[in-house]
C-alpha positions as a printed NumPy array, in Angstrom:
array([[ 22.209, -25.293, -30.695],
       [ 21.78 , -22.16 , -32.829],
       [ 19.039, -23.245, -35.518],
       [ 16.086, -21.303, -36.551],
       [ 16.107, -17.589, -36.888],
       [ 14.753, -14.784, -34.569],
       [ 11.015, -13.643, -35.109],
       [  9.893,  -9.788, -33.651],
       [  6.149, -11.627, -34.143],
       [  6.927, -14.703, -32.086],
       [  8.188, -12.543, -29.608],
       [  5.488,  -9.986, -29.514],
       [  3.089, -13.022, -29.602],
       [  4.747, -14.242, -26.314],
       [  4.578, -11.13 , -24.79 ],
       [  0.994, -10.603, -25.462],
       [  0.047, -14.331, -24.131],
       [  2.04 , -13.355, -20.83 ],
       [ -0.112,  -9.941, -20.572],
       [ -2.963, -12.109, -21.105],
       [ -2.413, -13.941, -18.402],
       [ -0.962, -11.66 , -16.305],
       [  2.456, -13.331, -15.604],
       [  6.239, -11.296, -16.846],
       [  9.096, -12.419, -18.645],
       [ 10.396, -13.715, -15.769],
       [  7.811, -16.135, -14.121],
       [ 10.303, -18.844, -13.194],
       [ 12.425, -16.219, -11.318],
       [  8.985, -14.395,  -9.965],
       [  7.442, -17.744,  -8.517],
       [ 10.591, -19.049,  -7.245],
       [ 11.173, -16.063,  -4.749],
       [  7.797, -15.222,  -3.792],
       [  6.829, -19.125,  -3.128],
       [  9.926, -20.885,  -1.854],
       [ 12.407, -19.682,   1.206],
       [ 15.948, -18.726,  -0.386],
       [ 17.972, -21.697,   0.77 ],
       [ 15.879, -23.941,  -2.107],
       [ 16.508, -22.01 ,  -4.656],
       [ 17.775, -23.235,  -7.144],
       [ 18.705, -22.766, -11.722],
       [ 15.839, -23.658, -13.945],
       [ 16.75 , -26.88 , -15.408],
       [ 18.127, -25.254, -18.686],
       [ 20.592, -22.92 , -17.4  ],
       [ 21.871, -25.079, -14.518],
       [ 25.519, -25.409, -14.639],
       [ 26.154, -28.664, -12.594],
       [ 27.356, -31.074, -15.417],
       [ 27.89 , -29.031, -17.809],
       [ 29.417, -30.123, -21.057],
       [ 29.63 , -27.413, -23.748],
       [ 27.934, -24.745, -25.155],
       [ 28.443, -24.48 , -28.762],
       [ 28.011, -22.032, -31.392],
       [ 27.648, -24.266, -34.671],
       [ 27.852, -23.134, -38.436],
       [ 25.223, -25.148, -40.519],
       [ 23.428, -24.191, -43.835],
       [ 20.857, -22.106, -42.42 ],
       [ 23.66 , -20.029, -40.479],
       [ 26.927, -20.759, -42.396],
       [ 29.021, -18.301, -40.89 ],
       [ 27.803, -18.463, -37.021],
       [ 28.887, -15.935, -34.761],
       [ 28.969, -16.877, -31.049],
       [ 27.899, -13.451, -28.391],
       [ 27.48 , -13.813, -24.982],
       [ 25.758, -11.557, -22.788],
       [ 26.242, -12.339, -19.419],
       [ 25.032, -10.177, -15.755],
       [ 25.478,  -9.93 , -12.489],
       [ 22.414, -10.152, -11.333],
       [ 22.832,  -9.644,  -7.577],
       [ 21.436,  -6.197,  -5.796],
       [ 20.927,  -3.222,  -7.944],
       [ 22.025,  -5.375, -11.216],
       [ 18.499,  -7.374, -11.192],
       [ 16.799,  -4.827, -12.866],
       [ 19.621,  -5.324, -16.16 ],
       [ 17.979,  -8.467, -17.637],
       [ 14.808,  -7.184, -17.187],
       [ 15.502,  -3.97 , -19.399],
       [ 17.67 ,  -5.851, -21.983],
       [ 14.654,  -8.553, -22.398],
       [ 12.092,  -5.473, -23.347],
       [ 14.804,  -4.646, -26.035],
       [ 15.425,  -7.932, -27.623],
       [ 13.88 ,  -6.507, -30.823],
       [ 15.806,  -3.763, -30.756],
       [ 19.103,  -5.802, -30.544],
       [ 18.502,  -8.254, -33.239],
       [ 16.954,  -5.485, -35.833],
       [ 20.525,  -3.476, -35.781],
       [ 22.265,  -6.664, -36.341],
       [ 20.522,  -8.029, -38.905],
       [ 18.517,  -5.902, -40.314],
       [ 21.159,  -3.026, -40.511],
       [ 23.246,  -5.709, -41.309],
       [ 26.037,  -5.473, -38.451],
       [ 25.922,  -9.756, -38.586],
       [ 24.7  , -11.855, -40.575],
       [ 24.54 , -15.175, -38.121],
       [ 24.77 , -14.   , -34.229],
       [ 24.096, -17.059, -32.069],
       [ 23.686, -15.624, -28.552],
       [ 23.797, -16.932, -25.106],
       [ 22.688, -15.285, -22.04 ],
       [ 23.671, -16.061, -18.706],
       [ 23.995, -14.88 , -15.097],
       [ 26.66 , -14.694, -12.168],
       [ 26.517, -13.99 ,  -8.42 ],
       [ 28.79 , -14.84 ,  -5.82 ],
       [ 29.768, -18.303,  -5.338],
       [ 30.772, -17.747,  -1.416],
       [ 27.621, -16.974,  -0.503],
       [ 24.257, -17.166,  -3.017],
       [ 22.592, -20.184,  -3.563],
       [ 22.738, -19.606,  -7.478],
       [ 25.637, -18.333,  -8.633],
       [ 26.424, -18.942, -12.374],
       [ 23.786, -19.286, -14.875],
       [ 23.964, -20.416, -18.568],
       [ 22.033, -20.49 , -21.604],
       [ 22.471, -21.861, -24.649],
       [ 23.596, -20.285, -28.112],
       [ 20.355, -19.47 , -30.097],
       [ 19.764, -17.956, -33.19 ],
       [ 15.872, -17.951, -32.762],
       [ 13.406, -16.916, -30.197],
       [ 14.854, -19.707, -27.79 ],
       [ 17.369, -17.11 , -26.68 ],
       [ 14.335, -15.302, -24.936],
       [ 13.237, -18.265, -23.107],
       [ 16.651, -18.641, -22.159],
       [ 16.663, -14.882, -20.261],
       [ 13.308, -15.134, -18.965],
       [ 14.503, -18.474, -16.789],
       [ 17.136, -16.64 , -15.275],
       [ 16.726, -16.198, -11.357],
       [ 16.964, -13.057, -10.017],
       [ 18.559, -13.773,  -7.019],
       [ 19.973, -10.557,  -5.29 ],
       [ 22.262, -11.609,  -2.857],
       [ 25.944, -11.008,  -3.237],
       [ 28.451, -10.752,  -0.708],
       [ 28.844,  -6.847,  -0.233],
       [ 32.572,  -6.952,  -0.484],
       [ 32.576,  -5.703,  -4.119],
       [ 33.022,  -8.487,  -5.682],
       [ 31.262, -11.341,  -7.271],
       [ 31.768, -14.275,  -9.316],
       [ 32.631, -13.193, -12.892],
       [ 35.745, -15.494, -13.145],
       [ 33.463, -18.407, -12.629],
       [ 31.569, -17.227, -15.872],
       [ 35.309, -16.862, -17.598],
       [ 36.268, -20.457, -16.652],
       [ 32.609, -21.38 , -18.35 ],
       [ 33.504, -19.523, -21.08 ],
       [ 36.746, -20.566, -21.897],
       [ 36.311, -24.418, -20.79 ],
       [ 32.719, -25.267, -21.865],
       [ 32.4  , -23.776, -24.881],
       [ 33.186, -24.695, -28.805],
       [ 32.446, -21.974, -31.656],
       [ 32.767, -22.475, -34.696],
       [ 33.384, -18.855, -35.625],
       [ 36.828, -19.26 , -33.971],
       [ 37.843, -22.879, -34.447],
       [ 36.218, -23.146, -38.233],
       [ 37.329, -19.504, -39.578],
       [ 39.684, -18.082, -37.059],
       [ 37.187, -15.42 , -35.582],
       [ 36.749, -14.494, -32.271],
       [ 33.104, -14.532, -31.111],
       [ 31.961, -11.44 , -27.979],
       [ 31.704, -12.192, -24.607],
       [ 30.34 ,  -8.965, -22.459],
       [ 30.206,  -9.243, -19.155],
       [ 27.281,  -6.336, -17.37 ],
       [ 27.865,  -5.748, -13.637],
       [ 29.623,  -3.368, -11.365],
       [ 32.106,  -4.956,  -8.264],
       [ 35.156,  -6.749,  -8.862],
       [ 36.081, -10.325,  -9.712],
       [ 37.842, -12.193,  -7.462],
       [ 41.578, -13.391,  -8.219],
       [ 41.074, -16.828,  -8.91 ],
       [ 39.528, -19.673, -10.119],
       [ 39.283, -21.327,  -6.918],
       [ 38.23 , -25.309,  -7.535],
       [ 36.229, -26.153,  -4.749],
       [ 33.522, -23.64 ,  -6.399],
       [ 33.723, -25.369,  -9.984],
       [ 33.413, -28.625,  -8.418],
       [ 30.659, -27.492,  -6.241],
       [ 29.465, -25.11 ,  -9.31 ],
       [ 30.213, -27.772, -12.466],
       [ 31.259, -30.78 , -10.915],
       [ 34.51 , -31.033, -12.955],
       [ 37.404, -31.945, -11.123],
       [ 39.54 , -29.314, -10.804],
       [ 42.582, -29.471,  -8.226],
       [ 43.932, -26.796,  -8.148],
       [ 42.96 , -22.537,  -8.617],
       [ 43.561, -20.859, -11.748],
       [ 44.61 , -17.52 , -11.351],
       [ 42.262, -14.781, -13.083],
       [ 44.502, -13.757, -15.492],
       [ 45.   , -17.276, -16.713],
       [ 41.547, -17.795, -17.587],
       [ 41.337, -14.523, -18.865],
       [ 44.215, -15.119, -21.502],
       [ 42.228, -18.721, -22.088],
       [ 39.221, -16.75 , -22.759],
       [ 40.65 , -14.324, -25.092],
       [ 41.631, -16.635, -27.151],
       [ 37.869, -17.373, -28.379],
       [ 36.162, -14.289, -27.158],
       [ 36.914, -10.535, -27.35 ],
       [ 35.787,  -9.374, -23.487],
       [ 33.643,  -6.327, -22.734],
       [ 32.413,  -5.193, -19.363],
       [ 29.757,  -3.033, -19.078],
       [ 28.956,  -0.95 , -16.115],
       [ 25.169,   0.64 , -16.4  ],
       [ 24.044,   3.392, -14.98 ],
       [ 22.096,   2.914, -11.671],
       [ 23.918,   0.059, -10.573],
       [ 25.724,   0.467,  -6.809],
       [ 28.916,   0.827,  -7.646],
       [ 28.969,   3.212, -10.91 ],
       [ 32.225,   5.346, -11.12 ],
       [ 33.871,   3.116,  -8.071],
       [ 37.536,   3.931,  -8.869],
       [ 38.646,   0.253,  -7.527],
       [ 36.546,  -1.03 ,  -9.584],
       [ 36.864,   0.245, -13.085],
       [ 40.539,   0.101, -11.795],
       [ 40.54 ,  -3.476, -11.583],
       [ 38.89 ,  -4.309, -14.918],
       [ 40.343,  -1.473, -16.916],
       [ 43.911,  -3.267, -16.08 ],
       [ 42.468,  -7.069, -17.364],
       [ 40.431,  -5.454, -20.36 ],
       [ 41.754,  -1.853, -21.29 ],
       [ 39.762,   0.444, -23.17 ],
       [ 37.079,  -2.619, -23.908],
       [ 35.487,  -1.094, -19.945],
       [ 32.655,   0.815, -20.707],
       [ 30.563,   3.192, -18.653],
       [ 26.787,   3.702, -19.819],
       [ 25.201,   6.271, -18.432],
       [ 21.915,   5.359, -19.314],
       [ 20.625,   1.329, -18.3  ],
       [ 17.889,   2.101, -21.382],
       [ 20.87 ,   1.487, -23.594],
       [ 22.267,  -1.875, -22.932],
       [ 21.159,  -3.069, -25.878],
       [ 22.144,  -0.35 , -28.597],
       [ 25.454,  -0.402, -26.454],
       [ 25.881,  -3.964, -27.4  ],
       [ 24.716,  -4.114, -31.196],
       [ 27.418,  -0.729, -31.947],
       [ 30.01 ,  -2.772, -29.914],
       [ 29.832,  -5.785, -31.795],
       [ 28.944,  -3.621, -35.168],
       [ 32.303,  -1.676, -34.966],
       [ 34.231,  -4.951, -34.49 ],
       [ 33.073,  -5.959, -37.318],
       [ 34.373,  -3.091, -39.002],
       [ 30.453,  -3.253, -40.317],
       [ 30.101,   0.723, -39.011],
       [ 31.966,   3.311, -37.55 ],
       [ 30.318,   5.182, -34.4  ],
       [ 28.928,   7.48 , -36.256],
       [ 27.364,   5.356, -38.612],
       [ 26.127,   3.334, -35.839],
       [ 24.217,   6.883, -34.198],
       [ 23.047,   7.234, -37.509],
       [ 21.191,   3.651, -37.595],
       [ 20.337,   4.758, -33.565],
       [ 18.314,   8.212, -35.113],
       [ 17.119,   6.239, -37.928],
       [ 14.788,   3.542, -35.813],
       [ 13.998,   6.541, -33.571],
       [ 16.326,   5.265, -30.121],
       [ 16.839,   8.298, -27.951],
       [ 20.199,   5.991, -26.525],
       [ 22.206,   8.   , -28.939],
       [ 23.997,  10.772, -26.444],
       [ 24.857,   8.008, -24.036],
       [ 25.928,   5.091, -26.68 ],
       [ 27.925,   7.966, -28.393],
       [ 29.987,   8.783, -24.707],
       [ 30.338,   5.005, -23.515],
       [ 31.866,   4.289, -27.167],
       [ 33.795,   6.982, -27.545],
       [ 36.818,   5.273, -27.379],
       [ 36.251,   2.136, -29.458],
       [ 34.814,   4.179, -32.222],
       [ 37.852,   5.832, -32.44 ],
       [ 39.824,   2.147, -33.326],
       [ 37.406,   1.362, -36.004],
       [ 36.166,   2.625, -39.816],
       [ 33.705,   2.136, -42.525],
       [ 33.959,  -0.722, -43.842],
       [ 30.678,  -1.383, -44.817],
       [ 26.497,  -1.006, -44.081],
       [ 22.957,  -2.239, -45.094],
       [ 20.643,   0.296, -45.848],
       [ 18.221,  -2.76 , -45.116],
       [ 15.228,  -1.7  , -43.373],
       [ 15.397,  -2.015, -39.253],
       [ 12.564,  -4.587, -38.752],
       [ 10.89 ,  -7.193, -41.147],
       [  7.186,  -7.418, -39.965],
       [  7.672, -10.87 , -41.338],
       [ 10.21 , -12.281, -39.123],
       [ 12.147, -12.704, -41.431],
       [ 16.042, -11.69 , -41.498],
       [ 18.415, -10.578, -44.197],
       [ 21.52 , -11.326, -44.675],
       [ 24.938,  -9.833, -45.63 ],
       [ 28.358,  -8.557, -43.024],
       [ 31.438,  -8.466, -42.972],
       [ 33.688,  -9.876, -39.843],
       [ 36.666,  -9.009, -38.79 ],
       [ 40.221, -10.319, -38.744]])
């Protein structure tokens, strides 16, 4: 996966065809739930991960230096409104990292977690696209609510995924870690346990892996955000930004605003690629007119205070065309 490149007109077309026949970005997930009692519920086809094999991130000609991002959400209770928002954004996302120049090749997969004890549906996952694909991929995502109300959910399910069924290129060709950000707001649970990725994958695991294992696995490809928005149930839970602050340090971040998801992303992923520093990255913010800046500014405080200038595109935000420029710099 990963060919083509992302068009704003293909996706406006889409959304205008969906308007025009009065459906949303997220039919599969919309006619699932309102037609069909909860205990058939099941993954659209292409994000089911029974089976799975990998999900790769590949370098080719078109995209010679691939860069593998995964965005993926808990989308039980409060958190089903998070794909929704980032989906209305997509153009948003892509302009600051191409067109500002943040990345030149981001191949991104989107996925979805909620707890394996009790939902019907709990690990989602796309594939990584560089073209409008990726937005197919997020509008078959079910919405599933649910969750276990013990403050906790299956994220370490989405860390085995990550770490076990995926090959990028970015890391095994040039040594580069790709992004994995995981958005949601309870806890994971300690372990691995293998009856859930047998029931979940079907690989046979015997025995758990404890979190921190997979973790370290995952580290090793990925650098691992989590993101806790604003309006979600457990914002500011001290147990819980506890729990992940101790796994991932400083790379927890609080947004205050759910609006911002995507600008949150784009500056994340721009300042670890020493393409901007935070303030540069407001500066692109105020220059395509985003009022996220106060709240991307707070949740990044921190990180912007690892990174520098290294460089920046003075490339224009969007290309009416489609079309996207090239021209970053990584990091090392």
């Amino acid at each position: 996966m990963g060919s083509g490149t992302w068009s704003t007109n293909v996706y406006g077309a889409a959304a205008n065809y969906r308007a025009a026949a009065g459906t949303s970005a997220f039919d599969y997930s919309d006619r699932t739930t309102a037609s069909s009692p909860r205990h058939t519920w099941t993954a659209h086809t292409s994000l089911d991960p029974k089976g799975l094999t990998t999900r790769e991130s590949r370098d080719s000609d078109e995209h010679p230096t691939s860069l593998a991002i995964s965005v993926i959400f808990d989308v039980t209770g409060s958190m089903r409104s998070v794909p929704r928002v980032l989906q209305t954004k997509l153009p948003e996302l892509f302009g600051l990292l191409l067109r500002k120049g943040y990345v030149a090749h981001p191949q991104i997969l989107f996925g979805a977690v909620g707890d394996a004890t009790c939902d019907r549906v709990p690990l989602q996952l796309g594939q990584f696209e560089s073209d409008n694909r990726m937005d197919d991929d997020l509008g078959n995502i079910l919405l599933e609510g649910g969750g276990g109300g013990q403050m906790t959910e299956s994220y370490e399910l989405a860390l085995y995924a990550m770490a076990r069924h995926t090959s990028i290129d970015c890391h095994e060709q040039r040594g580069r870690r790709g992004y994995l950000f995981l958005i949601g707001d309870e806890m994971p649970y300690g372990k691995v346990k293998a009856r859930e990725v047998r029931a979940v994958f079907g690989d046979h695991l015997t025995e758990d892996i404890p979190l921190t294992t997979i973790l370290a696995e995952v580290r090793q490809k990925f650098d691992v955000y989590f993101i806790v928005p604003a309006g979600a149930t457990h914002v500011g839970n001290t147990a819980v930004l506890g729990t992940w602050r101790k796994l991932l340090g400083q790379n927890v971040i609080e947004l205050d605003d759910l609006g911002a998801v995507c600008e949150t992303l784009a500056l994340t992923i721009g300042l670890g690629e020493e393409a901007i520093d935070l303030a540069a990255g407001l500066d692109d913010l105020a220059d395509i007119g985003s009022d996220a800046g106060e709240s991307v500014g707070k949740a990044l405080a921190t990180l912007g205070r690892e990174h520098g200038t290294v460089a920046r595109s003075s490339a224009p935000l969007i290309d009416a065309t489609g079309d996207t420029g090239a021209g970053a710099t990584t990091r090392l």
